[in-house]
C-alpha positions as CSV (number, residue, x, y, z in Angstrom):
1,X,84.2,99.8,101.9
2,X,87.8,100.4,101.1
3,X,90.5,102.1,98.6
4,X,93.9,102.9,98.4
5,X,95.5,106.3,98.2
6,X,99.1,107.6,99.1
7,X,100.5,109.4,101.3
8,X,102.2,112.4,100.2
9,X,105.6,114.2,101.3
10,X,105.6,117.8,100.3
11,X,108.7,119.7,99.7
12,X,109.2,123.1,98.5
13,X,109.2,127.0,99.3
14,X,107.9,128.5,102.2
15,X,106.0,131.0,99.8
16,X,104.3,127.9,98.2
17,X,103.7,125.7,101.3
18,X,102.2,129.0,103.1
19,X,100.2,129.6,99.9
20,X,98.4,126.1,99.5
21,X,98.3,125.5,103.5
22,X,94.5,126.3,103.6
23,X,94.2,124.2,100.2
24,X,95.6,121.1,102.3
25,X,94.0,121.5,105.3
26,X,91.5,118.9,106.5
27,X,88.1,120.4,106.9
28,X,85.2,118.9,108.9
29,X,84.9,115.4,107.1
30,X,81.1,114.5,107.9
31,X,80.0,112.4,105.2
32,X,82.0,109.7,102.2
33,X,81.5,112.5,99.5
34,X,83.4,115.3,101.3
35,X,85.8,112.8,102.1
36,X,86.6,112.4,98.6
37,X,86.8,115.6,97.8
38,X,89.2,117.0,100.0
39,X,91.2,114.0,99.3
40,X,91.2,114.6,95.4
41,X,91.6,118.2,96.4
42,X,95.1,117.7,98.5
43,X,96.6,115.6,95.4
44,X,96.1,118.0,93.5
45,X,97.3,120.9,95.6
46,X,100.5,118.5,96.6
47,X,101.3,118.2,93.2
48,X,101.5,121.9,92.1
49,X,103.8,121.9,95.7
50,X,106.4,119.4,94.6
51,X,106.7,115.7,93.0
52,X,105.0,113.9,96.1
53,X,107.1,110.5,97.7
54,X,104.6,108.1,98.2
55,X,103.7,105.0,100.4
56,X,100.5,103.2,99.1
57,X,97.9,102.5,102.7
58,X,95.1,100.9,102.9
59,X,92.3,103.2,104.3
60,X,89.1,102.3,105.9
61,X,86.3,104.5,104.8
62,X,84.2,104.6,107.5
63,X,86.0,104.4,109.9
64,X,88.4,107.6,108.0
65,X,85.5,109.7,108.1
66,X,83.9,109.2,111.5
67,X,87.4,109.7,113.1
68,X,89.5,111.1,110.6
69,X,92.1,108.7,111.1
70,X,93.7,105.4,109.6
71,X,92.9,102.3,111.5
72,X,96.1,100.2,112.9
73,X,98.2,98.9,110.7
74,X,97.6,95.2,112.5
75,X,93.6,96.0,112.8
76,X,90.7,94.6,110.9
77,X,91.7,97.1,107.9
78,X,95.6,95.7,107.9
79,X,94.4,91.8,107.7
80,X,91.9,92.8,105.0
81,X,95.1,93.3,102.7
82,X,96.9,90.4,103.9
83,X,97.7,87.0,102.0
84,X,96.1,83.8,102.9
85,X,99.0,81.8,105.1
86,X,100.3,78.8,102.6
87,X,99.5,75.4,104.6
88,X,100.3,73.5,101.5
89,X,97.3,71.8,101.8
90,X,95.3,71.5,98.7
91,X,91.6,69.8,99.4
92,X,89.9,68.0,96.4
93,X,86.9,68.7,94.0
94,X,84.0,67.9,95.1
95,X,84.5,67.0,99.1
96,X,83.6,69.0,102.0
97,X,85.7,69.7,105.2
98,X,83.6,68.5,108.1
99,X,83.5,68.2,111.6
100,X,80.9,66.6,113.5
101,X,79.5,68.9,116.0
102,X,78.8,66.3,118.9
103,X,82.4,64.4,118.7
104,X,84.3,66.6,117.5
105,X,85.6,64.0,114.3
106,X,87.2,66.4,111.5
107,X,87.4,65.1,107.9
108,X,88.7,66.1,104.9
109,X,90.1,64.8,101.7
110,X,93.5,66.4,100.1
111,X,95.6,65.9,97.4
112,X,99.3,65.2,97.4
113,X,101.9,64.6,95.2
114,X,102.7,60.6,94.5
115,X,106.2,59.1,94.2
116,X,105.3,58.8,90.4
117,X,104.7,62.9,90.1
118,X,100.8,62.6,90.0
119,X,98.1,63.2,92.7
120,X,96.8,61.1,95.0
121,X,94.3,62.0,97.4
122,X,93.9,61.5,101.1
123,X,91.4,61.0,103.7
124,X,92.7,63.5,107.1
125,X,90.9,63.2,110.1
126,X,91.4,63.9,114.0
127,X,89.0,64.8,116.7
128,X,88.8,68.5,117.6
129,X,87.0,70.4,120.7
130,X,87.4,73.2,118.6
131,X,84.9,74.5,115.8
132,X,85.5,74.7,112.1
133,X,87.2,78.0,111.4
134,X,85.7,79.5,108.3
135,X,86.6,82.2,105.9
136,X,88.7,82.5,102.9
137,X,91.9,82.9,105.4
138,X,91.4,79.1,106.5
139,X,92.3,75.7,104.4
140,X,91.8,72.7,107.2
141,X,91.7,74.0,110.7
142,X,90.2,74.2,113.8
143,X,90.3,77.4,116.5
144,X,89.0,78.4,119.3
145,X,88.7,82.3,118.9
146,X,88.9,82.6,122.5
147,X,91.8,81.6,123.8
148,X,93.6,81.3,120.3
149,X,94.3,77.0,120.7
150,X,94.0,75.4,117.4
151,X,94.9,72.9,115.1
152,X,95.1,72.9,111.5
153,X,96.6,70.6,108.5
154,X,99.5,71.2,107.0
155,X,101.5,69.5,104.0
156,X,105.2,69.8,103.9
157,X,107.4,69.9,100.0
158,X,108.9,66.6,99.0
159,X,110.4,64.1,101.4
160,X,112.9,63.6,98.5
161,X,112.1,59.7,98.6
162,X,113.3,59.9,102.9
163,X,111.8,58.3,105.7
164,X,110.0,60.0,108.8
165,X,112.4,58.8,111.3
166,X,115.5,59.7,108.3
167,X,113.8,63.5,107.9
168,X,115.8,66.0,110.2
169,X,114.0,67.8,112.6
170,X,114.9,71.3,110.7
171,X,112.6,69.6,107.8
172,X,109.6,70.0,109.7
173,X,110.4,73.6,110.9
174,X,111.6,75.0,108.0
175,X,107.9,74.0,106.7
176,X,105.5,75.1,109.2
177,X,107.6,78.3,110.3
178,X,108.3,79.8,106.8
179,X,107.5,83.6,106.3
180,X,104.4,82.7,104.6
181,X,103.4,79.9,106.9
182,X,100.3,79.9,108.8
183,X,102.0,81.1,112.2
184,X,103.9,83.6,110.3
185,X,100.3,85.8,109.8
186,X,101.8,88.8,111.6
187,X,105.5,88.0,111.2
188,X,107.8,85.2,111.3
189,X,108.0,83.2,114.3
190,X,110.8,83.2,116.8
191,X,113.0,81.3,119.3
192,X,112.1,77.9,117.4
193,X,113.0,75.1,119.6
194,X,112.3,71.3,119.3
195,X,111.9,70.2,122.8
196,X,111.5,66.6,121.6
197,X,111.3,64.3,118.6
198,X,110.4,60.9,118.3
199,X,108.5,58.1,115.7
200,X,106.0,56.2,117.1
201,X,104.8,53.7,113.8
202,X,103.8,55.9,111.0
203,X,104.2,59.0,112.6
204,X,106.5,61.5,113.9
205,X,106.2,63.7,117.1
206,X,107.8,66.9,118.3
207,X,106.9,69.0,120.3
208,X,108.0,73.0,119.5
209,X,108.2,76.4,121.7
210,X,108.5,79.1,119.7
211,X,107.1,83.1,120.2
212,X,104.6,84.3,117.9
213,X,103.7,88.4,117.2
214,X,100.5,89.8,118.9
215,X,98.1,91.0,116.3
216,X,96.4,93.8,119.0
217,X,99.7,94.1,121.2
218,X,102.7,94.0,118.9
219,X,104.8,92.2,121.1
220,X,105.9,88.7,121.5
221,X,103.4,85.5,123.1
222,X,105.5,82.6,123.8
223,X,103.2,79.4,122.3
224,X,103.9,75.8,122.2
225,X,103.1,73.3,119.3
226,X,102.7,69.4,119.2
227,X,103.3,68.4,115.4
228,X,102.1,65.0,114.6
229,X,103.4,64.2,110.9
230,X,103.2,61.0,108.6
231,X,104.1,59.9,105.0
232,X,100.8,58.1,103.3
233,X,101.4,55.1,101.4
234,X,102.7,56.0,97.7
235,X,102.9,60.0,98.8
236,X,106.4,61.8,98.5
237,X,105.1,64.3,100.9
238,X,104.3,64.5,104.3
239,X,101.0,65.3,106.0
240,X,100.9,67.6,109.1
241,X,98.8,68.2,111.9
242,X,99.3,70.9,114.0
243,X,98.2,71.9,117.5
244,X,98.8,74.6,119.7
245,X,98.1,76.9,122.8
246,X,100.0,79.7,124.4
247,X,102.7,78.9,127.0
248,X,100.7,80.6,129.8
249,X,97.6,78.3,128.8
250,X,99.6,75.2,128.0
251,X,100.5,75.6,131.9
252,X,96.9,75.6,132.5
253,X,96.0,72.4,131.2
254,X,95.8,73.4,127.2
255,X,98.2,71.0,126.8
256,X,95.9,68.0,127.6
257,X,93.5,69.2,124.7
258,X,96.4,69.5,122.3
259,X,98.2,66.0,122.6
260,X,95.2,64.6,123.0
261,X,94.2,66.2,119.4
262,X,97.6,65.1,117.9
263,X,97.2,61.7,119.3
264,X,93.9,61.4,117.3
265,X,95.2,62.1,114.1
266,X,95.1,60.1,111.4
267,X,96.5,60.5,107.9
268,X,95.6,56.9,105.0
269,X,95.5,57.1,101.1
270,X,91.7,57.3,99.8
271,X,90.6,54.4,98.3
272,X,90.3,54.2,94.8
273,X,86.9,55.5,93.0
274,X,85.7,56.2,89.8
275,X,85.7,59.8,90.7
276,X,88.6,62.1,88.8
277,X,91.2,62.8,91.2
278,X,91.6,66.9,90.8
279,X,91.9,70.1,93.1
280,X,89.1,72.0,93.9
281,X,89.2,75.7,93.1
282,X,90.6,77.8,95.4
283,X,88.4,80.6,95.3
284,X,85.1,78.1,96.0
């Protein structure tokens, strides 16, 4: 269980701060009641002190009252209050993401936007050694909690009626690495770099080094991507998969896994049905 309070800032005498010191002082916090009491308690007492200057956290209850402290701002309590990562990716009523636990075959159906301004929907699928990842966090993706590889769909904003092999490479990036993009979860990305970029058919390859931020370390891991993209027929945007590892496991053979995810990927209009071509909700 969570809630919010602030954190407060008090100013004033030394003949006031001496006289509500034992007012503020934390006592033995052994149980969720007493908690919030002495909490209510110190507001109060700060705001006799002085007008407070606050900053809004997120607390942990539990874990506030059996240590008396505030988890990590990059801990379980800091992602609770985070936004889900914007992917673009928008899957339709009534259809299921699905992978097929023995192969490994992911499907799922999406909506994009048609030349015309309308949607259209389209079938996705690629072959993945990595489960499903689940949760509300997740739109079309695949992880291996592990060692962190993955893959997940992505959709970019208009091609503005351009070809792949006419779309600049600064396209692509400006899409997958903005500050709410999926790698972006605990800060923008940095050192970008296409290494290479290429069409082969329908679809357009480059391969990305880049440094992401370390949720428990704070610090910088140095990851590499291969982003396989193509432009379905009557679409005016673009549909992305991504794949990844860490530079120190791409080394160590992670980079087999992701090509050989990219080169599976496979992006075709749905054919047409009798079914009514709208978003599924969010929230389901």
């Amino acid at each position: 269980m969570k809630f919010s309070f602030s954190g407060l800032l008090l100013a004033g005498t030394t003949t006031l701060m001496s006289k509500n010191a034992s007012a503020l002082a934390p006592p033995s916090i052994q149980t969720r009641r007493s908690a919030m009491q002495w909490l209510a308690g110190a507001c109060v007492g700060a705001c006799v002190v002085a007008a407070p200057t606050i900053a809004s956290a997120d607390v942990n209850t539990e874990d506030f009252i059996r240590t008396g402290m505030v988890s990590m701002p990059m801990g379980v309590s800091g992602q609770a209050g985070k936004s889900k990562p914007t992917t673009g990716v928008i899957l339709r009523d009534g259809s299921e993401v699905n992978r097929d636990t023995r192969s490994g075959d992911v499907l799922a159906e999406i909506l994009v936007k048609s030349t015309s301004g309308g949607d259209i929907p389209v079938i996705a699928a690629f072959t993945s050694p990595w489960p499903l990842a689940t949760g509300n966090l997740f739109d079309v993706e695949c992880r291996d909690s592990e060692t962190g590889d993955a893959a997940f769909l992505a959709v970019s904003p208009s091609v503005g009626g351009s070809s792949l092999a006419d779309l600049k490479d600064s396209f692509f990036i400006r899409s997958l690495f903005s500050p709410t993009g999926r790698f972006s979860f605990y800060g923008q990305p940095t050192d970008i770099k296409v290494k290479t970029s290429s069409v082969d058919g329908d679809y357009r390859v480059l391969d990305v080094s880049f440094a992401t931020l370390s949720q428990s370390t704070q610090t910088e891991i140095p990851r590499k991507a291969r982003v396989v993209a193509t432009i379905p027929a009557g679409s005016s945007q673009a549909v992305m998969l991504v794949s990844s590892a860490s530079a120190l496991r791409w080394k160590k053979g992670s980079d087999k896994k992701v090509i050989a995810v990219g080169e599976s990927f496979k992006a075709t209009t749905a054919p047409q049905t009798g079914l009514k071509i709208r978003a599924k909700d969010a929230s389901s």
